[in-house]
C-alpha positions as CSV (number, residue, x, y, z in Angstrom):
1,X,-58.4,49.5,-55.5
2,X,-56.5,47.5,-58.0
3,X,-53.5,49.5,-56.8
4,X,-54.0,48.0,-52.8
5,X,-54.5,44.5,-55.0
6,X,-51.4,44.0,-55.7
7,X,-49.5,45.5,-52.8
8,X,-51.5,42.8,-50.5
9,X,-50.3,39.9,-53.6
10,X,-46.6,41.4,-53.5
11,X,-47.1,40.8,-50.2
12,X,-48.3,38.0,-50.0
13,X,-46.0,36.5,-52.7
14,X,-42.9,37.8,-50.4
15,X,-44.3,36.1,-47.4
16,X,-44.2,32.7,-49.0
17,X,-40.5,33.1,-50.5
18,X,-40.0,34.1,-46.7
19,X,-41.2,31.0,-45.8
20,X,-39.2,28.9,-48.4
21,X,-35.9,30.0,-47.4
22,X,-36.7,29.8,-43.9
23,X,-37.4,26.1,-44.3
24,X,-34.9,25.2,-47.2
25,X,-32.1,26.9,-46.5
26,X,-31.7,29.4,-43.6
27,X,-33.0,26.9,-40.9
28,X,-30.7,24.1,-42.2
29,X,-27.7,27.0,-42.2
30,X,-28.2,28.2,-38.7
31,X,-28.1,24.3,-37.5
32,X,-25.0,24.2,-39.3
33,X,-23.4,27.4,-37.3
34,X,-24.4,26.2,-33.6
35,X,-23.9,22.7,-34.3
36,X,-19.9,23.7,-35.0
37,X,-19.9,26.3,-32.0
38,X,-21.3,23.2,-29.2
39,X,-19.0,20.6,-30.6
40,X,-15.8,22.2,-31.9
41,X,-15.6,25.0,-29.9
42,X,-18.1,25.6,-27.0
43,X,-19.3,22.4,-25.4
44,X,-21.1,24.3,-22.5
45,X,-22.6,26.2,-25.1
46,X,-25.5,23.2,-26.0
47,X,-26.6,22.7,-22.0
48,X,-26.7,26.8,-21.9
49,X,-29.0,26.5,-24.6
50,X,-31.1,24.1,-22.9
51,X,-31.1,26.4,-19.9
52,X,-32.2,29.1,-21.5
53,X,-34.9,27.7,-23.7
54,X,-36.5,26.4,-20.5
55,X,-36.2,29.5,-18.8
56,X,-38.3,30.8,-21.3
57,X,-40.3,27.9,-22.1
58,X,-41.0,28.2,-18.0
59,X,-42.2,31.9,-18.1
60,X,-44.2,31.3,-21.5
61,X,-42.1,32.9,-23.7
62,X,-40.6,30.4,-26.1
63,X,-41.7,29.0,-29.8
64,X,-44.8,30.9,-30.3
65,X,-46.5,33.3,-32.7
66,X,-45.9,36.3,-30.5
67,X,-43.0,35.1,-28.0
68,X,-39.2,34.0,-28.5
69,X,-38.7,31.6,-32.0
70,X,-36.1,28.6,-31.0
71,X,-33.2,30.2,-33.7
72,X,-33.4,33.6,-31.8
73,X,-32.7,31.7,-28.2
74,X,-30.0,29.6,-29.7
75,X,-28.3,33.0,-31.4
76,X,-28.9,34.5,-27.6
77,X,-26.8,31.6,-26.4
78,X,-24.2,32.0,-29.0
79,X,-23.8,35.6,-28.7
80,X,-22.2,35.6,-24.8
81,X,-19.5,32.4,-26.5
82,X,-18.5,33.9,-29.6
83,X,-18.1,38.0,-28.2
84,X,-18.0,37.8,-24.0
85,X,-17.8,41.3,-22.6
86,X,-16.4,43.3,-20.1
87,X,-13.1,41.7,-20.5
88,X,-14.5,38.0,-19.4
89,X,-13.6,34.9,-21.3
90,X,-16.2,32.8,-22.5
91,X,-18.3,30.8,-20.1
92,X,-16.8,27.5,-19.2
93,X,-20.1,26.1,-17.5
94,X,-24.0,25.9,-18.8
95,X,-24.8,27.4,-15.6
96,X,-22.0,30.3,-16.2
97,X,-23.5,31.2,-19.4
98,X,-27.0,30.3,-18.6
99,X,-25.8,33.6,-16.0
100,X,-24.7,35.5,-18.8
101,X,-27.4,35.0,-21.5
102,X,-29.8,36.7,-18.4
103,X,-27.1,39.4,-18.0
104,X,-27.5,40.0,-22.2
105,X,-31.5,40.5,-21.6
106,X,-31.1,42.9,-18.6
107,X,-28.3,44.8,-19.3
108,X,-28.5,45.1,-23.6
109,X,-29.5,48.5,-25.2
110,X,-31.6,47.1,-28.1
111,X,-33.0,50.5,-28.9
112,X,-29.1,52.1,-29.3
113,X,-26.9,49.3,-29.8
114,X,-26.5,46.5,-32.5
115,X,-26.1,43.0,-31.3
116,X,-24.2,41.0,-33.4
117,X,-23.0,37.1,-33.0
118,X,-19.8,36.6,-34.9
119,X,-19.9,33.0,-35.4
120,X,-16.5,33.5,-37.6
121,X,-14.6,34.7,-34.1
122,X,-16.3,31.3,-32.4
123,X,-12.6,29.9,-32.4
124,X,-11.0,32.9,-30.6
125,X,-11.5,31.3,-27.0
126,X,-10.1,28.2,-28.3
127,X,-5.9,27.7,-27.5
128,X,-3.6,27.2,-29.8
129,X,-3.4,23.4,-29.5
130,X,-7.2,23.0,-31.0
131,X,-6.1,24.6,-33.4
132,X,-2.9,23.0,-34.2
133,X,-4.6,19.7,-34.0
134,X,-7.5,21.4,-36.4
135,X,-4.9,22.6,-39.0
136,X,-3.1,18.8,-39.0
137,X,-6.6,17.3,-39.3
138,X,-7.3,19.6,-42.5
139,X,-10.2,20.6,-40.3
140,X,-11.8,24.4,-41.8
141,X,-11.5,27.2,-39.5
142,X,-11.8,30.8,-38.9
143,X,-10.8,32.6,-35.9
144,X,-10.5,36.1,-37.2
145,X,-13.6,37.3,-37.1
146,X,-15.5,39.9,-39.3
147,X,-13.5,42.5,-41.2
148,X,-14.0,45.7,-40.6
149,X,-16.0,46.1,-43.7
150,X,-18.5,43.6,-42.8
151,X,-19.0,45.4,-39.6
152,X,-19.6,48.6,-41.3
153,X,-22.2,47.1,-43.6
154,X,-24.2,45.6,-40.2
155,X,-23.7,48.9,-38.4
156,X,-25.4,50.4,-41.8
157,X,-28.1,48.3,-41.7
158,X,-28.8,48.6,-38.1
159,X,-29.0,52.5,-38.8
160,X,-31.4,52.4,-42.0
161,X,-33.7,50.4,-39.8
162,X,-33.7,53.1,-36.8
163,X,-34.4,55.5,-39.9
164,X,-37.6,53.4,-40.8
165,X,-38.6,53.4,-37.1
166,X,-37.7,49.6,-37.4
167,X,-36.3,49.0,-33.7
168,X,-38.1,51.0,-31.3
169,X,-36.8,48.6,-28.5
170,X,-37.0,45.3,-30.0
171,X,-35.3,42.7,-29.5
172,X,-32.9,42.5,-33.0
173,X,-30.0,39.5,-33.8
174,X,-28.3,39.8,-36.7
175,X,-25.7,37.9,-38.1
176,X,-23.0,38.4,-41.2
177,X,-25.4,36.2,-43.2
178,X,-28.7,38.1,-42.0
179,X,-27.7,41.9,-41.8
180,X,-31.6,42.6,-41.2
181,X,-32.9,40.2,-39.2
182,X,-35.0,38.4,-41.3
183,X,-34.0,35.3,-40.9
184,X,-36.3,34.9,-37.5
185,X,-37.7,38.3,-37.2
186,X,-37.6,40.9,-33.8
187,X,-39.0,40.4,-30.7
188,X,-42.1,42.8,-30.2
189,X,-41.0,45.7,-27.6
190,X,-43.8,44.7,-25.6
191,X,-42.5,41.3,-24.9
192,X,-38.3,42.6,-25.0
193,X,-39.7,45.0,-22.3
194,X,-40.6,41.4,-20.2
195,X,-37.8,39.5,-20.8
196,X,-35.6,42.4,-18.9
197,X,-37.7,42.5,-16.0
198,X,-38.0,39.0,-15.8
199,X,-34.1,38.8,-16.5
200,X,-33.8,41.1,-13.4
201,X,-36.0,39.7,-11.0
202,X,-34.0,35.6,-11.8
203,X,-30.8,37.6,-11.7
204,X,-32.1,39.4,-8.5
205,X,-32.7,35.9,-6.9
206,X,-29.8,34.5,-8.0
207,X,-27.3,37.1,-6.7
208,X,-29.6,36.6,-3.1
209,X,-28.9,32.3,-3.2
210,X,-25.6,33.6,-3.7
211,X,-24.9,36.1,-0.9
212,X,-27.5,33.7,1.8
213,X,-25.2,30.8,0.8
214,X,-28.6,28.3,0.0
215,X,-30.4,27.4,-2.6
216,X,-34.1,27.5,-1.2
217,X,-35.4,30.5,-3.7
218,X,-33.2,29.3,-6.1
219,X,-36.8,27.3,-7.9
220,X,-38.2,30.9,-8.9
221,X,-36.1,31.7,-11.5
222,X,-38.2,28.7,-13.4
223,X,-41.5,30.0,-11.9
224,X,-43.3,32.2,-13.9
225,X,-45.6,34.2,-11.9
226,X,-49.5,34.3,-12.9
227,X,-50.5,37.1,-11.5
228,X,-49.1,39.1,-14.2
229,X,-51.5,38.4,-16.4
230,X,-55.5,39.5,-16.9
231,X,-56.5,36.2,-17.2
232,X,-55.7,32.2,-17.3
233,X,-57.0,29.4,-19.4
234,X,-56.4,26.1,-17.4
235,X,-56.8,23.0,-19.8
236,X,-57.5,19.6,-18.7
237,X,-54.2,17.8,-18.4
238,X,-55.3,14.3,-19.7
239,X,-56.0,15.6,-23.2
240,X,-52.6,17.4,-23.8
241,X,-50.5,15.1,-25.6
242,X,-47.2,16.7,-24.5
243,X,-47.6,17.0,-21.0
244,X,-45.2,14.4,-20.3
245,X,-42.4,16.5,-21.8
246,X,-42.2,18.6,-18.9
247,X,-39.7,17.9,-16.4
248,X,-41.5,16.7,-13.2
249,X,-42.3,18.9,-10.2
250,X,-39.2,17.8,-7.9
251,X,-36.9,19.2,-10.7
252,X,-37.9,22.5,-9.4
253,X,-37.8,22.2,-5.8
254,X,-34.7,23.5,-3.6
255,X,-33.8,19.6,-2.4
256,X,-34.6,17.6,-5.3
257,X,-37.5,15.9,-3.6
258,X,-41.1,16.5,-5.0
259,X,-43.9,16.7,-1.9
260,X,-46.5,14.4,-1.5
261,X,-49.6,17.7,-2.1
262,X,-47.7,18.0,-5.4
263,X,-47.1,14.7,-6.8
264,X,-50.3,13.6,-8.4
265,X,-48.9,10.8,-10.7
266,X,-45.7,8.7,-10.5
267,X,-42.7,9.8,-12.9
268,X,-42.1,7.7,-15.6
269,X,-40.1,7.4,-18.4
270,X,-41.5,8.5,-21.8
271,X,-40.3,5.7,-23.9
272,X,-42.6,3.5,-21.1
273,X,-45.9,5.2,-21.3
274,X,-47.7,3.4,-23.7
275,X,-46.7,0.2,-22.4
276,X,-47.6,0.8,-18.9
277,X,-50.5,2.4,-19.9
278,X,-51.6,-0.7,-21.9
279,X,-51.1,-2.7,-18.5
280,X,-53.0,0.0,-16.5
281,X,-49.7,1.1,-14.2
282,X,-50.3,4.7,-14.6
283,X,-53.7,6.5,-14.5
284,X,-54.5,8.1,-17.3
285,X,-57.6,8.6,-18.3
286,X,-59.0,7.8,-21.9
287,X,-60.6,9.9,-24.0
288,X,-63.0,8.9,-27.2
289,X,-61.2,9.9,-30.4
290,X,-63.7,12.0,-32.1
291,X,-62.2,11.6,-35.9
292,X,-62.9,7.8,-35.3
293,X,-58.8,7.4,-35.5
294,X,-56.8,5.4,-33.0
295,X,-53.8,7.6,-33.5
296,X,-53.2,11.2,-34.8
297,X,-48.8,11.0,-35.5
298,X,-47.9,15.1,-34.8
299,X,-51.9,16.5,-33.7
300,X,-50.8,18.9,-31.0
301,X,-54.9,20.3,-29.8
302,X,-53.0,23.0,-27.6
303,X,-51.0,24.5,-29.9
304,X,-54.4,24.7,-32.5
305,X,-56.1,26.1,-29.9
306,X,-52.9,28.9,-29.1
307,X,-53.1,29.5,-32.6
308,X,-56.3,30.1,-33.3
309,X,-57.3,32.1,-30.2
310,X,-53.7,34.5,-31.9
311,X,-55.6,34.4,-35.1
312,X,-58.6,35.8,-33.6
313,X,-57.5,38.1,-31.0
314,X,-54.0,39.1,-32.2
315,X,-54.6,42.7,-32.7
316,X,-56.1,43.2,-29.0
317,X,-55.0,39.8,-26.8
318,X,-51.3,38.4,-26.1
319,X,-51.8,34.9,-25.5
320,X,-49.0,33.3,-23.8
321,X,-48.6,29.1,-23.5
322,X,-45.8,26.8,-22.4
């Protein structure tokens, strides 16, 4: 008994420094990395990310306790800039490596293979006049990559965790700095297992926009189908405080033009709501504060409500929210 004790305090205890050096120093590290690889090296790289995070955002699948954290879609991103395969260069568009980052979910052995991002080989794509001009400018930069030691100690690491049954089809990002994914943890196999097929099936439609020559299908890869799932929650969208981040409806419609069945309120900018509210321009309805409060800065009900239904049911229930 005391025995168990302590294991569930050393636990514990390594939890919490987990914790701290995610928010004091790993976090603030791994803004550090992608903010050089969009602005020095990659500019396509920051509208990729955007793509990608609201693919997943769209099919549920981003930012949660049991779906996609934010660092692990950025180092998704990163990964088809810094080490493009099949003898491509690195993507020149957000839509080219929005492309790619689908291919790296569909294609990408997680069980055999290692997936590194080499942020140190980030300045390979660039030519040799960035880098003239970087030199002259006393600008640091590395363009060789990792040595073949530092590979070796990631392939190592990658092994000792198939040994420990660590893998078994997750989805697993490592970096020179975080050899055993730590950092942001794996992706559950359950979860890895839907991000393929849903990789496949917007790849899928894709591929047909391409070869019919129109874009009329083209809204599905953001459409996450519902009938996957056992059941659905709907919440009343007057009392979620972020609904308004959410592009509008004609965003994901094949002409740009939102229907009149599906246009319920008028677009607005953000920055205007309360204002216009204030002056009645936009119908929202108003709902009696029950801590007696006229405003609550950061109180996000939905995501309390995510978190405690995963509290409660996380050993028999995936809850998914976007």
């Amino acid at each position: 008994m005391v025995r168990a004790g302590l294991s569930a305090q050393a636990d514990a205890l390594q939890c919490a420094h987990r914790r701290w050096m995610r928010t004091t120093q790993w976090r603030a590290m791994h803004h550090r990395q992608i903010l050089d690889l969009c602005q020095r090296h990659h500019p396509a790289a920051s509208q990729t990310i955007r793509l990608l995070k609201r693919w997943l955002s769209r099919h549920m699948l981003l930012g949660q306790s049991v779906g996609v954290p934010d660092e692990t879609a950025e180092l998704l991103a990163a990964r088809v800039f810094t080490d493009p395969w099949n003898g491509l260069a690195a993507p020149g568009s957000a839509y080219a490596g929005f492309v790619r980052c689908l291919q790296l979910l569909a294609e990408w052995r997680w069980t055999e293979d290692m997936c590194v991002v080499d942020f140190a080989a980030a300045g390979n794509a660039d030519s040799e006049d960035s880098a003239r001009v970087a030199s002259a400018r006393r600008v640091w930069t590395t363009t060789d990559g990792l040595s073949a030691d530092a590979y070796a100690t990631l392939q190592a690491a990658f092994d000792a965790a198939i040994q420990r049954k660590d893998v078994r089809g997750a989805l697993r990002i490592v970096t020179a700095e975080d050899p055993n994914a730590e950092w942001w943890g794996t992706v559950s196999p359950v979860l890895t297992r839907r991000l393929q097929s849903l990789a496949r099936a917007s790849l899928q439609t894709i591929t047909d926009c391409i070869s019919l020559g129109s874009d009329s299908t083209l809204p599905q890869v953001f459409t996450a189908p519902l009938t996957d799932y056992d059941f659905v929650i709907k919440l009343d969208k007057d009392v979620v405080c972020r609904q308004y981040e959410q592009p509008p409806a004609s965003a994901f419609t094949s002409d740009g033009v939102q229907s009149a069945e599906s246009a319920p309120r008028k677009e607005v900018f953000k920055n205007l709501l309360p204002s216009m509210q204030h002056t009645s321009q936009v119908n929202v309805k108003q709902h009696a504060n029950v801590f007696g409060q006229s405003d609550l800065v950061g109180f996000d009900p939905v995501a309390l409500f995510v978190r405690d239904l995963v509290g409660v049911y996380r050993d028999s229930i995936l809850f998914f929210n976007d």
